[in-house]
Structures are given as structure tokens and as C-alpha cells.
PQR file of N, CA, C, O and H, with PARSE charges and radii, in Angstrom:
ATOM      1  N   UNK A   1     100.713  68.236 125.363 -0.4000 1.5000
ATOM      2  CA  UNK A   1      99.978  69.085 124.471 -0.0000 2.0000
ATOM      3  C   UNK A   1     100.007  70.536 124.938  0.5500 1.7000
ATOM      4  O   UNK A   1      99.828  71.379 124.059 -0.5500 1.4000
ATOM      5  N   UNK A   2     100.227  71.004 126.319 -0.4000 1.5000
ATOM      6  CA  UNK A   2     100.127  71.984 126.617 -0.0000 2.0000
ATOM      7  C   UNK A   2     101.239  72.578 125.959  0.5500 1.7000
ATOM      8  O   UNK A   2     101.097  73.584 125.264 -0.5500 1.4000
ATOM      9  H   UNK A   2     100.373  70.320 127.034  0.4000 1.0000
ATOM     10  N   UNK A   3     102.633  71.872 126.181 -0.4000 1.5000
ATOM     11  CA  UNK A   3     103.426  72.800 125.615 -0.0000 2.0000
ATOM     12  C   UNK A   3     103.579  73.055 124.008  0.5500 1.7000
ATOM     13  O   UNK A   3     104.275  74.041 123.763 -0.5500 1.4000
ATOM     14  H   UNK A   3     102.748  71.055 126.746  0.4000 1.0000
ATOM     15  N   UNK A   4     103.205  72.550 123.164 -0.4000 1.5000
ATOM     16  CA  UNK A   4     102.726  72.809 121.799 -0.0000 2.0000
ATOM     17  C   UNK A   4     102.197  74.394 121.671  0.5500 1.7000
ATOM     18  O   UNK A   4     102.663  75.344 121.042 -0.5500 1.4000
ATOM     19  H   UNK A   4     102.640  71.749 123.363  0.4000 1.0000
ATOM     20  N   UNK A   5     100.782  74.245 122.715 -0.4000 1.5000
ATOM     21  CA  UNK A   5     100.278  75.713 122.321 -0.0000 2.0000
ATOM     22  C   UNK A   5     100.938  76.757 122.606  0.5500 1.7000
ATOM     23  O   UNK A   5     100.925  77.855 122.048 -0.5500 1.4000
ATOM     24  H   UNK A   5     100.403  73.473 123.226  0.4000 1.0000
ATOM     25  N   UNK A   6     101.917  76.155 124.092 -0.4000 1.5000
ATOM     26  CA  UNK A   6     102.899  77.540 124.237 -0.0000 2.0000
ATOM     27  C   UNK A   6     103.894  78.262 123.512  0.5500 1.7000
ATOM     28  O   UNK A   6     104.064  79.461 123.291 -0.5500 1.4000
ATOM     29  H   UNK A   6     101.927  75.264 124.546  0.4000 1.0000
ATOM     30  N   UNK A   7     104.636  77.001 123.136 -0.4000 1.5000
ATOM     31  CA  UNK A   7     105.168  77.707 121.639 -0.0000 2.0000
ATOM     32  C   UNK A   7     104.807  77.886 120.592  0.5500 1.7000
ATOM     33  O   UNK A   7     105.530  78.372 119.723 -0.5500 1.4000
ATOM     34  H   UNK A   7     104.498  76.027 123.316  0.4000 1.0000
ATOM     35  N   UNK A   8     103.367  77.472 120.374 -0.4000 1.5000
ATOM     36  CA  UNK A   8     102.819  78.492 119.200 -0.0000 2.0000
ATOM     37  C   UNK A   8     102.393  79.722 119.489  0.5500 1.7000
ATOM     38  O   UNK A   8     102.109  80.497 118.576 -0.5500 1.4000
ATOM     39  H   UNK A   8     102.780  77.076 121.080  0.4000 1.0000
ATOM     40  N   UNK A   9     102.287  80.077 120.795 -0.4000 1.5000
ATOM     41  CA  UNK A   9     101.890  81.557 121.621 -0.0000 2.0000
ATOM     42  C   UNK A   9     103.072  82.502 121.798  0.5500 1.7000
ATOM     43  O   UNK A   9     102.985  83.730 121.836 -0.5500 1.4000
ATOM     44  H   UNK A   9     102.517  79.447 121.537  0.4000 1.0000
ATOM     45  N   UNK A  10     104.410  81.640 121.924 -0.4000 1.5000
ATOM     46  CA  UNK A  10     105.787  82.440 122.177 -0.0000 2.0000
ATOM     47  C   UNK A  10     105.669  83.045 121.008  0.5500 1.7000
ATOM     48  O   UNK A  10     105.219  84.187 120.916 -0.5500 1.4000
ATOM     49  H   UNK A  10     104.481  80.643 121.894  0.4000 1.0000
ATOM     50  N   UNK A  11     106.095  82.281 119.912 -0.4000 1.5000
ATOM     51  CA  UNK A  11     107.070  83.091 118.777 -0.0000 2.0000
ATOM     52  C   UNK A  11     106.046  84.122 118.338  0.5500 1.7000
ATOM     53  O   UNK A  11     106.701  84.810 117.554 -0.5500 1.4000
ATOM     54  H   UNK A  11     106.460  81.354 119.987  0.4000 1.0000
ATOM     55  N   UNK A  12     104.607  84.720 118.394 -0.4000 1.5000
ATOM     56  CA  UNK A  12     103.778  85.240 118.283 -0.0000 2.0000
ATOM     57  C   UNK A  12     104.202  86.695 118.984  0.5500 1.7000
ATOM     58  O   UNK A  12     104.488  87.748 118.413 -0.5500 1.4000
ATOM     59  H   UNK A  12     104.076  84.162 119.030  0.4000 1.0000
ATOM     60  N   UNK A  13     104.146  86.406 120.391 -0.4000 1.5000
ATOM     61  CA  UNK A  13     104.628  87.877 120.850 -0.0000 2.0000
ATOM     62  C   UNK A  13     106.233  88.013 120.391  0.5500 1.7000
ATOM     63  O   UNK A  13     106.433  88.905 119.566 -0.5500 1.4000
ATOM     64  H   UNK A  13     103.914  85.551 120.855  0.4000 1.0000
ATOM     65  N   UNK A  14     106.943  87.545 120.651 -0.4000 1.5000
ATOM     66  CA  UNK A  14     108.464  87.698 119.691 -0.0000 2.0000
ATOM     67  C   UNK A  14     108.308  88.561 118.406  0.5500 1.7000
ATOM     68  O   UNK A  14     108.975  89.486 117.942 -0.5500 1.4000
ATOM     69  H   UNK A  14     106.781  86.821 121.320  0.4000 1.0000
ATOM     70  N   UNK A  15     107.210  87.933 118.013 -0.4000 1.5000
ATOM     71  CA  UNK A  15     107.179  88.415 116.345 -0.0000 2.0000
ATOM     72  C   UNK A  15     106.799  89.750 116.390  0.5500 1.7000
ATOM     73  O   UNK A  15     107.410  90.609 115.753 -0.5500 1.4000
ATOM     74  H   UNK A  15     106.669  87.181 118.389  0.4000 1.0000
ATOM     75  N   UNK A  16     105.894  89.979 117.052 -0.4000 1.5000
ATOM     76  CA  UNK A  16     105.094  91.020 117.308 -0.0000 2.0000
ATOM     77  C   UNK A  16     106.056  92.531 118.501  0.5500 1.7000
ATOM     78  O   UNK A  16     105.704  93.706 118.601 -0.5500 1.4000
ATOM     79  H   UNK A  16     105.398  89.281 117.570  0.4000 1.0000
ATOM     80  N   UNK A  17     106.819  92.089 118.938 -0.4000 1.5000
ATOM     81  CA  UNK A  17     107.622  92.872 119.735 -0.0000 2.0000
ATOM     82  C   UNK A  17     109.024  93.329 118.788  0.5500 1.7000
ATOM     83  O   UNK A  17     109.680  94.357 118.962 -0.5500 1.4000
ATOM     84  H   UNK A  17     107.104  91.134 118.857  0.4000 1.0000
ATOM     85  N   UNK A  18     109.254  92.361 117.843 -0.4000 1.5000
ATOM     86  CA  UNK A  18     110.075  92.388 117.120 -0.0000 2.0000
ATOM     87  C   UNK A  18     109.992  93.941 115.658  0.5500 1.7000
ATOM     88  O   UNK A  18     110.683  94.855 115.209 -0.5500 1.4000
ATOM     89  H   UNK A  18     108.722  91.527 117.702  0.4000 1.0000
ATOM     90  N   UNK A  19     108.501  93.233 115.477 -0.4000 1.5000
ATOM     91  CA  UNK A  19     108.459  93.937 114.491 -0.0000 2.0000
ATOM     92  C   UNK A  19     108.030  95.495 115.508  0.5500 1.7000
ATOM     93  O   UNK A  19     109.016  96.230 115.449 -0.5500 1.4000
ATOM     94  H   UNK A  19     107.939  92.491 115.842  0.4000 1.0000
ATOM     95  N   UNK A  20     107.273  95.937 116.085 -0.4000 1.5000
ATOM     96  CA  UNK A  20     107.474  97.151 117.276 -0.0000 2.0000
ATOM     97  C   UNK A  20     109.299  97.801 117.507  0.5500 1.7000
ATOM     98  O   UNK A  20     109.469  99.003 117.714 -0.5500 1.4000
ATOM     99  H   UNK A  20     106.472  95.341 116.134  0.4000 1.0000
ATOM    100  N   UNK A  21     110.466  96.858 117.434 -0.4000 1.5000
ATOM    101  CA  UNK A  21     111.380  97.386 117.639 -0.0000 2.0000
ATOM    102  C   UNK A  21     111.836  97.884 116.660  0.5500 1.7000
ATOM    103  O   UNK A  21     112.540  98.893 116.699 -0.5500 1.4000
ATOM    104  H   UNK A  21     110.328  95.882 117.266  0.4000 1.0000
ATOM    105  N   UNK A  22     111.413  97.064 115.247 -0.4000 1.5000
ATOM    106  CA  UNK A  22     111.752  97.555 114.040 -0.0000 2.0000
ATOM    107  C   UNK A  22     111.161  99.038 113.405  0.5500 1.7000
ATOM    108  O   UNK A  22     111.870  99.871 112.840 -0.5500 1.4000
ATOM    109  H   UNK A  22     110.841  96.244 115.216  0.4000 1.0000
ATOM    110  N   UNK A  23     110.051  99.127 113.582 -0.4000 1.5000
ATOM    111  CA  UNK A  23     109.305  99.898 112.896 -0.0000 2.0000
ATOM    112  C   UNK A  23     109.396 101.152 113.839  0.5500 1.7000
ATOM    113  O   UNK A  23     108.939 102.258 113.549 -0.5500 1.4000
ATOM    114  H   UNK A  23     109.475  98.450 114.041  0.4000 1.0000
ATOM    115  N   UNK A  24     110.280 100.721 115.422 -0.4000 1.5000
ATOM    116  CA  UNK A  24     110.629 102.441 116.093 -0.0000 2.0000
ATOM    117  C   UNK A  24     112.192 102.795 114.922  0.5500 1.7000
ATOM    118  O   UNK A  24     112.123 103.909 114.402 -0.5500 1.4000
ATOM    119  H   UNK A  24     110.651  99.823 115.657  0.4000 1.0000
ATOM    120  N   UNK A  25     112.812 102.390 114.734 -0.4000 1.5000
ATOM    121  CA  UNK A  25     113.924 102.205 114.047 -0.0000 2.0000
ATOM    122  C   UNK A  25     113.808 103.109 112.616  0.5500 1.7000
ATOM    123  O   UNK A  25     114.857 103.738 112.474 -0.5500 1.4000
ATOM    124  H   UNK A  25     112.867 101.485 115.156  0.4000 1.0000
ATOM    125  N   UNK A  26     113.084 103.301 111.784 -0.4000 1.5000
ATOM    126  CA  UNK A  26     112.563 103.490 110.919 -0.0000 2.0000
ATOM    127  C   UNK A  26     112.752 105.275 110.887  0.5500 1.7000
ATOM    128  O   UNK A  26     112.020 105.671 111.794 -0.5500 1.4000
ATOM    129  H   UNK A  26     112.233 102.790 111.900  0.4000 1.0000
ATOM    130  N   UNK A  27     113.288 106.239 110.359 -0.4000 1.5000
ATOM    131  CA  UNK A  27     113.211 107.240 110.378 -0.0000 2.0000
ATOM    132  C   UNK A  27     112.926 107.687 108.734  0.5500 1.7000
ATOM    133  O   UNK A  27     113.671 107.556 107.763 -0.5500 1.4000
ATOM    134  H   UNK A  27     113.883 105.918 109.622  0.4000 1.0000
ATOM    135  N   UNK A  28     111.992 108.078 108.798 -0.4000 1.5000
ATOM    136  CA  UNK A  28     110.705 108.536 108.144 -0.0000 2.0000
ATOM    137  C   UNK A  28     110.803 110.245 107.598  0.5500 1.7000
ATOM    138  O   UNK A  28     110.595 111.278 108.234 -0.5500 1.4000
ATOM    139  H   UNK A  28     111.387 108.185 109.587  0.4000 1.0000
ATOM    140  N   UNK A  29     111.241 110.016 106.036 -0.4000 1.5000
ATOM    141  CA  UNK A  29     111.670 111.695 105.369 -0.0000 2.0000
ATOM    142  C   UNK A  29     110.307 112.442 105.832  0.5500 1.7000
ATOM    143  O   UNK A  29     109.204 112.031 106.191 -0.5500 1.4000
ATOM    144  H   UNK A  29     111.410 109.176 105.519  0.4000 1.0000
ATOM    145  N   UNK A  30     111.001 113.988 105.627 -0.4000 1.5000
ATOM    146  CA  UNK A  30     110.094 114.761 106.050 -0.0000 2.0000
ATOM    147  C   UNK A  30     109.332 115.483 104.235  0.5500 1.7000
ATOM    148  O   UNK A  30     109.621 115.177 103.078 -0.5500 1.4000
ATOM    149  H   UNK A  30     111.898 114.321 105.335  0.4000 1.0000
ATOM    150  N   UNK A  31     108.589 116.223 104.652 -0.4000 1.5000
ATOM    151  CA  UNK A  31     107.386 116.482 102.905 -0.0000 2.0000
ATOM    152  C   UNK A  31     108.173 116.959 102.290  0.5500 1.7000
ATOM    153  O   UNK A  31     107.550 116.914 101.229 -0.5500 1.4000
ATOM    154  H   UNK A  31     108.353 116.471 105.592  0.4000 1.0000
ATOM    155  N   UNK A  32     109.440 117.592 101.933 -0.4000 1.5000
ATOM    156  CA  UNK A  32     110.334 118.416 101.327 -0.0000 2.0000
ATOM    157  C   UNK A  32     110.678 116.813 100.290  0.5500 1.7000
ATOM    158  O   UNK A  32     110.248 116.275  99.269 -0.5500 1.4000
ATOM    159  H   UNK A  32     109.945 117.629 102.795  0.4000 1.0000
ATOM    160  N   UNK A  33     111.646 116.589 101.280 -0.4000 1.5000
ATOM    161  CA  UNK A  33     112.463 115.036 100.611 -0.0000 2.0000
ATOM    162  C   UNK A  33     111.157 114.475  99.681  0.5500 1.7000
ATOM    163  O   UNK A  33     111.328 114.234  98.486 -0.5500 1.4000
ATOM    164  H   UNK A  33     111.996 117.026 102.109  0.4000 1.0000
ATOM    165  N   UNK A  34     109.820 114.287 100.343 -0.4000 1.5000
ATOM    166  CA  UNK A  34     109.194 113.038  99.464 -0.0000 2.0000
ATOM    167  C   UNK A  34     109.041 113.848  98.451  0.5500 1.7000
ATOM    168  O   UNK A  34     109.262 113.343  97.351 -0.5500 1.4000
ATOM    169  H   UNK A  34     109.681 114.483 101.314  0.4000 1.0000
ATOM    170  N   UNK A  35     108.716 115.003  98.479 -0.4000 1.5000
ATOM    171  CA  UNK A  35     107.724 115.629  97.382 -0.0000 2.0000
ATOM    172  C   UNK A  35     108.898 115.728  96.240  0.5500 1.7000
ATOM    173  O   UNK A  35     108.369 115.782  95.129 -0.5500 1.4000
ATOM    174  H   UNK A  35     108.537 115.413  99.373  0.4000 1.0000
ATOM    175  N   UNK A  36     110.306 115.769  96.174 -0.4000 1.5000
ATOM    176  CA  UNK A  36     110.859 115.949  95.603 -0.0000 2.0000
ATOM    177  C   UNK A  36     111.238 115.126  95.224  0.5500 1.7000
ATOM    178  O   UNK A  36     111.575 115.371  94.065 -0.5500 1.4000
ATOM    179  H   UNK A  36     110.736 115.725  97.076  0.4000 1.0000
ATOM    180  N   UNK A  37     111.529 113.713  95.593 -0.4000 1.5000
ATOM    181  CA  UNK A  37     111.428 112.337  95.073 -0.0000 2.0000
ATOM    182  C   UNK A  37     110.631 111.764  94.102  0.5500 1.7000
ATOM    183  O   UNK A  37     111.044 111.145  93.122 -0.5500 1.4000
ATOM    184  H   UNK A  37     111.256 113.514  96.534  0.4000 1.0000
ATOM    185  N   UNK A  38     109.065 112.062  94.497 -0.4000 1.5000
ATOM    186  CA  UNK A  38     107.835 112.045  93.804 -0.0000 2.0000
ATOM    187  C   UNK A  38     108.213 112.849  92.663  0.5500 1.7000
ATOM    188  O   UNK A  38     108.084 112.152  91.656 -0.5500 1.4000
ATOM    189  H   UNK A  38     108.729 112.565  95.293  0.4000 1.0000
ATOM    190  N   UNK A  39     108.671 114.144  92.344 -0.4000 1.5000
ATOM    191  CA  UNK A  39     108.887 114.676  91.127 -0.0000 2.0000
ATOM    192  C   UNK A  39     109.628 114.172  90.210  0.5500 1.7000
ATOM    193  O   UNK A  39     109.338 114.286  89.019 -0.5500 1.4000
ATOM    194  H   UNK A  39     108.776 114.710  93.162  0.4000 1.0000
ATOM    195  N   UNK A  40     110.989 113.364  90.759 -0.4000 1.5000
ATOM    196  CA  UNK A  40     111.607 113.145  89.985 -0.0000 2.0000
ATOM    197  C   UNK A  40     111.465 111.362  89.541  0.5500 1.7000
ATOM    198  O   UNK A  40     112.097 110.677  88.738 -0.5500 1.4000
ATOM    199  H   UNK A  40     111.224 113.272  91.726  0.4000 1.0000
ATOM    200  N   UNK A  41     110.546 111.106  90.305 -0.4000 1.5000
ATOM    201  CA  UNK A  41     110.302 109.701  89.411 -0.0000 2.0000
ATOM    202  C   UNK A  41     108.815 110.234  88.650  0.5500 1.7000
ATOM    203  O   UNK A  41     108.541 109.485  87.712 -0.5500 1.4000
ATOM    204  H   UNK A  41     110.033 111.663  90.958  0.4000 1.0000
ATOM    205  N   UNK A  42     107.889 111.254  88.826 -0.4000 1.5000
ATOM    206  CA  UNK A  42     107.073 111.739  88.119 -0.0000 2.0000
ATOM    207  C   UNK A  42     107.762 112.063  86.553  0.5500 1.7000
ATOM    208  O   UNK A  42     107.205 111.688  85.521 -0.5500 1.4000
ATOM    209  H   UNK A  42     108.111 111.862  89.588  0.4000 1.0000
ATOM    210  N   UNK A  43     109.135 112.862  86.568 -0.4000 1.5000
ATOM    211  CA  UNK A  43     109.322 113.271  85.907 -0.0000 2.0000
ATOM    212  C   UNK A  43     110.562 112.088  84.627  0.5500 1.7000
ATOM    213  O   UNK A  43     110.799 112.225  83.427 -0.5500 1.4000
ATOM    214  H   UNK A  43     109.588 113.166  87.407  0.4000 1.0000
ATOM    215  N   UNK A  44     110.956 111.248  85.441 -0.4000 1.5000
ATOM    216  CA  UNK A  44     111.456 109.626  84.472 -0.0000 2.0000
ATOM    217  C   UNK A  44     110.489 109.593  83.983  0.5500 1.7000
ATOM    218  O   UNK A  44     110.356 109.930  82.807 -0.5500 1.4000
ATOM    219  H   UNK A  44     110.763 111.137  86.416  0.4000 1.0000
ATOM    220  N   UNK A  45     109.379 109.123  84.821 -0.4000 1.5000
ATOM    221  CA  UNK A  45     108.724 107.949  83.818 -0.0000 2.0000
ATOM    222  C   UNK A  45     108.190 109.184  82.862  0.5500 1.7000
ATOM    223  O   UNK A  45     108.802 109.142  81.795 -0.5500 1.4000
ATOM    224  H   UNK A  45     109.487 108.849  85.777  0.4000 1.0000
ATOM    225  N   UNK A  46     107.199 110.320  82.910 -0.4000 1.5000
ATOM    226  CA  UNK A  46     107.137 111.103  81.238 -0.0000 2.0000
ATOM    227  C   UNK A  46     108.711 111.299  80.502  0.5500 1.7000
ATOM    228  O   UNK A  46     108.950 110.964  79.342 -0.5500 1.4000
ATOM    229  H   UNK A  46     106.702 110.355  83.777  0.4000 1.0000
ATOM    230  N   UNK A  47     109.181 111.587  80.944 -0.4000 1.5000
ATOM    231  CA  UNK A  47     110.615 111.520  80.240 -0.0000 2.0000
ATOM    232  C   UNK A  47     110.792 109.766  79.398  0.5500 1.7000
ATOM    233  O   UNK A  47     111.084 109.686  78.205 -0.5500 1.4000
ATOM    234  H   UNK A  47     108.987 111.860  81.887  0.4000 1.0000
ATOM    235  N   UNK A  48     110.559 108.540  80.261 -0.4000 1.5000
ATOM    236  CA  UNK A  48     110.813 107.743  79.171 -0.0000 2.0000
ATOM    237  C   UNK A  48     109.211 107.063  78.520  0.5500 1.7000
ATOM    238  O   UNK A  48     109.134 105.910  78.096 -0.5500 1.4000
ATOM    239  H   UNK A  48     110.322 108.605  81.230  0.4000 1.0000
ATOM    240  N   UNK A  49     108.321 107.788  78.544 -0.4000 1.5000
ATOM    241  CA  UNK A  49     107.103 107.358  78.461 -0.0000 2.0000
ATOM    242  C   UNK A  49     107.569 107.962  76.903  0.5500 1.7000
ATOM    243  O   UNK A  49     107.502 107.244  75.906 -0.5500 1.4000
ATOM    244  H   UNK A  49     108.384 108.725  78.889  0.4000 1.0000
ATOM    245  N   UNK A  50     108.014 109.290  76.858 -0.4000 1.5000
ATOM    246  CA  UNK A  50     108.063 110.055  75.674 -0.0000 2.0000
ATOM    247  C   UNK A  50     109.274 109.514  74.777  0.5500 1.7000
ATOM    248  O   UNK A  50     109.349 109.545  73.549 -0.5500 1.4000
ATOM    249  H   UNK A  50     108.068 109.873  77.669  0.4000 1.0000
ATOM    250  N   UNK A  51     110.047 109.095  75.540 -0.4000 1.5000
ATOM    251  CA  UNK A  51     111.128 108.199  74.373 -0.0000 2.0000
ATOM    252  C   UNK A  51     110.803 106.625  73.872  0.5500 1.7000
ATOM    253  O   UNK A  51     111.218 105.976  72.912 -0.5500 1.4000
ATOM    254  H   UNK A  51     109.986 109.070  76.538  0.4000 1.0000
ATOM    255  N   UNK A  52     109.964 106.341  74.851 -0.4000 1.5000
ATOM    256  CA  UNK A  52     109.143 105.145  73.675 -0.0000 2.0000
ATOM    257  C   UNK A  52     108.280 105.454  72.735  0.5500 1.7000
ATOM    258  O   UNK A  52     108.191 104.873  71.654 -0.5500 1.4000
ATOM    259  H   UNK A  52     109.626 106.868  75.631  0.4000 1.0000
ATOM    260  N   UNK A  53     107.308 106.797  73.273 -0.4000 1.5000
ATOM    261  CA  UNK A  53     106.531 106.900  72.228 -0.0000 2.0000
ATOM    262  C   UNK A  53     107.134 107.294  70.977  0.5500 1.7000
ATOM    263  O   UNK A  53     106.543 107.037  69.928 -0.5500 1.4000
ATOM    264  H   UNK A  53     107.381 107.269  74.152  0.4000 1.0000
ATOM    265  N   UNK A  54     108.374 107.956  70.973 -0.4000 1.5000
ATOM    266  CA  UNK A  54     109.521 108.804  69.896 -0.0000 2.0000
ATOM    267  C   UNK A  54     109.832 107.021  69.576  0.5500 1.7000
ATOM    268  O   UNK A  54     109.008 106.543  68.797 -0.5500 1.4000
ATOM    269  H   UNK A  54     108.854 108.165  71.826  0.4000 1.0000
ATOM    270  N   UNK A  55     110.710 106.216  69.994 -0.4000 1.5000
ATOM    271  CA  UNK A  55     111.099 105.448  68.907 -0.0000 2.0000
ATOM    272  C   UNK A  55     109.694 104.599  68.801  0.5500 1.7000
ATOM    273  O   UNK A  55     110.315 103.836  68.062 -0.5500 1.4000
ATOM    274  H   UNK A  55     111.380 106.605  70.627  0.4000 1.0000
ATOM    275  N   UNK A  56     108.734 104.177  68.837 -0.4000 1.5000
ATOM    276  CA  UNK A  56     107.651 103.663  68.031 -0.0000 2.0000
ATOM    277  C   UNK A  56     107.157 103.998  67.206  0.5500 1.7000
ATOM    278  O   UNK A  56     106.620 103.139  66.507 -0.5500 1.4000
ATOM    279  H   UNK A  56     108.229 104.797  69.437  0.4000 1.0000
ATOM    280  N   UNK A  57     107.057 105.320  66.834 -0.4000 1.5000
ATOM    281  CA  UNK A  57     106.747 106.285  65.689 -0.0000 2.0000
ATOM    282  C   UNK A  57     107.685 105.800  64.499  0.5500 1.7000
ATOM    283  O   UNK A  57     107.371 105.193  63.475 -0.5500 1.4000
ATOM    284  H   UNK A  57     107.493 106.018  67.402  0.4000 1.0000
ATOM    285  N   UNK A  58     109.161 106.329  65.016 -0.4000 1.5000
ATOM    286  CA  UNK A  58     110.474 105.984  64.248 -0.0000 2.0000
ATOM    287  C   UNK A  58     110.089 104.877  63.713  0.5500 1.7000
ATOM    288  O   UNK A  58     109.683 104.898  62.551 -0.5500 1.4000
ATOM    289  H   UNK A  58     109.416 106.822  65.847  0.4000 1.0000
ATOM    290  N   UNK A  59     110.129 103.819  64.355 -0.4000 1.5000
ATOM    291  CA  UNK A  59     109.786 102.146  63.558 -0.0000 2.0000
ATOM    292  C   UNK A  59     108.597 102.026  63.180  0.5500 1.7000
ATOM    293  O   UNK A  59     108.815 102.290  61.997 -0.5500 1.4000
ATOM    294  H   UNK A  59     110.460 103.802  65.299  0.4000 1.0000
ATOM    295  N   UNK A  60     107.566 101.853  63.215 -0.4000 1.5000
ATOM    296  CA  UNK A  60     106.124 102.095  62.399 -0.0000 2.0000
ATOM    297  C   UNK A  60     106.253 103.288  61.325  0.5500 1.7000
ATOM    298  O   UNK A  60     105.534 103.223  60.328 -0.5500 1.4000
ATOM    299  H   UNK A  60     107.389 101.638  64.176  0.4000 1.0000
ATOM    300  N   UNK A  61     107.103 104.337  61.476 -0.4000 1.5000
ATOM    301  CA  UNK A  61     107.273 105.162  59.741 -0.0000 2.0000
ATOM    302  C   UNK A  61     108.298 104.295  59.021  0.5500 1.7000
ATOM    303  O   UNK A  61     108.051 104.069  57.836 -0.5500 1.4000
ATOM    304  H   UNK A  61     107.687 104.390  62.286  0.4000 1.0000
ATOM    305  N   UNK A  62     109.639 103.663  59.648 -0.4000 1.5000
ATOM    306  CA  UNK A  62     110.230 102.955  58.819 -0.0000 2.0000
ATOM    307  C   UNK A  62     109.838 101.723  58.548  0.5500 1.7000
ATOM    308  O   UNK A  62     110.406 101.176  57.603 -0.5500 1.4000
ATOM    309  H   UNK A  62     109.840 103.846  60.610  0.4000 1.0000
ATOM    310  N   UNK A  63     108.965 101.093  59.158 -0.4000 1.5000
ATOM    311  CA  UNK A  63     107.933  99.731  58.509 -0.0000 2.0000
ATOM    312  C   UNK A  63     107.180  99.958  57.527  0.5500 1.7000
ATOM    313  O   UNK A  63     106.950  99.209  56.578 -0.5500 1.4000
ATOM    314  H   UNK A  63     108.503 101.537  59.925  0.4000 1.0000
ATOM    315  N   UNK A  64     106.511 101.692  57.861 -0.4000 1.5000
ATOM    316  CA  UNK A  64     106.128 102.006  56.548 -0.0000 2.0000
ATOM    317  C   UNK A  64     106.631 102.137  55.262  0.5500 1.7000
ATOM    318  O   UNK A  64     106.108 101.720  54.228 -0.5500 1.4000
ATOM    319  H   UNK A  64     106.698 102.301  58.632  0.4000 1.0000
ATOM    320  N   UNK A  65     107.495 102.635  55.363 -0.4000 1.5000
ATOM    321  CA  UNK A  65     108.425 102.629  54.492 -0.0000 2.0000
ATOM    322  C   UNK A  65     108.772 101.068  53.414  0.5500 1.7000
ATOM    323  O   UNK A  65     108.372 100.968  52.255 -0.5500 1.4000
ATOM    324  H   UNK A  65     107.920 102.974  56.203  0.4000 1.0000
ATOM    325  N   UNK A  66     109.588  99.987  54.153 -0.4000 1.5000
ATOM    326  CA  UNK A  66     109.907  98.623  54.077 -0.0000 2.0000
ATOM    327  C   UNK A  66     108.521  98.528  53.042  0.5500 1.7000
ATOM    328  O   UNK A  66     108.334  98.699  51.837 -0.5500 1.4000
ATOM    329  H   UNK A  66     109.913 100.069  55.095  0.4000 1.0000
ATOM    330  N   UNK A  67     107.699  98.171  54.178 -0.4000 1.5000
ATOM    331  CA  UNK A  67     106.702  97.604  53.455 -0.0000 2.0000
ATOM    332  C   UNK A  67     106.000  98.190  52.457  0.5500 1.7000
ATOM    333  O   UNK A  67     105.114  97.564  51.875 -0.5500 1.4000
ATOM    334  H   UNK A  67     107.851  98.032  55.157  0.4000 1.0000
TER
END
């Protein structure tokens, strides 16, 4: 039984040292890069926020229409 708990104690620090080697690894943009990233998915989604709202109009005036 002892050795049970030990390898439930190993893979624990493994995991934990592992993810420490990973997360030094990691090089991390500086505020220029994000902020300009942030703009341009700021600026998709109103960009296609506004082309759904444009064709829903389109089809609800031509339903109007139909119907």
C-alpha cells in the first residue's frame, strides 16, 4: 500500500514541474501587439455584426414584400 500513495505523489510533482517548464517557455506579446489585436477583432466582429444586421433587414423587407 505504501507504494500506491507514492505514485500517486510522483506524477503530482511531474505534473507540477512540468507545467513550471512550460509556462517559462511561453513568451508573452508586449501592449503594442495586444492592443492592436484587440482592435482588430474589435473591429470584425462590428464589421460583421453590421453585415448581419444589413442582410436581416434585406430579408424581413423582402418577406415583406412576398407576403
Amino acid at each position: 500500500m505504501g507504494e500506491t500513495e507514492n505514485t500517486k505523489k510522483a506524477p503530482k510533482k511531474s505534473y507540477w514541474k512540468g507545467l513550471q517548464a512550460e509556462y517559462k517557455k511561453i513568451i508573452w506579446p508586449d501592449k503594442e501587439t495586444v492592443a492592436k489585436q484587440t482592435g482588430a477583432v474589435v473591429a470584425v466582429a462590428i464589421a460583421l455584426g453590421l453585415i448581419i444586421a444589413a442582410l436581416d433587414t434585406i430579408i424581413v423587407t423582402g418577406l415583406h414584400f412576398v407576403i
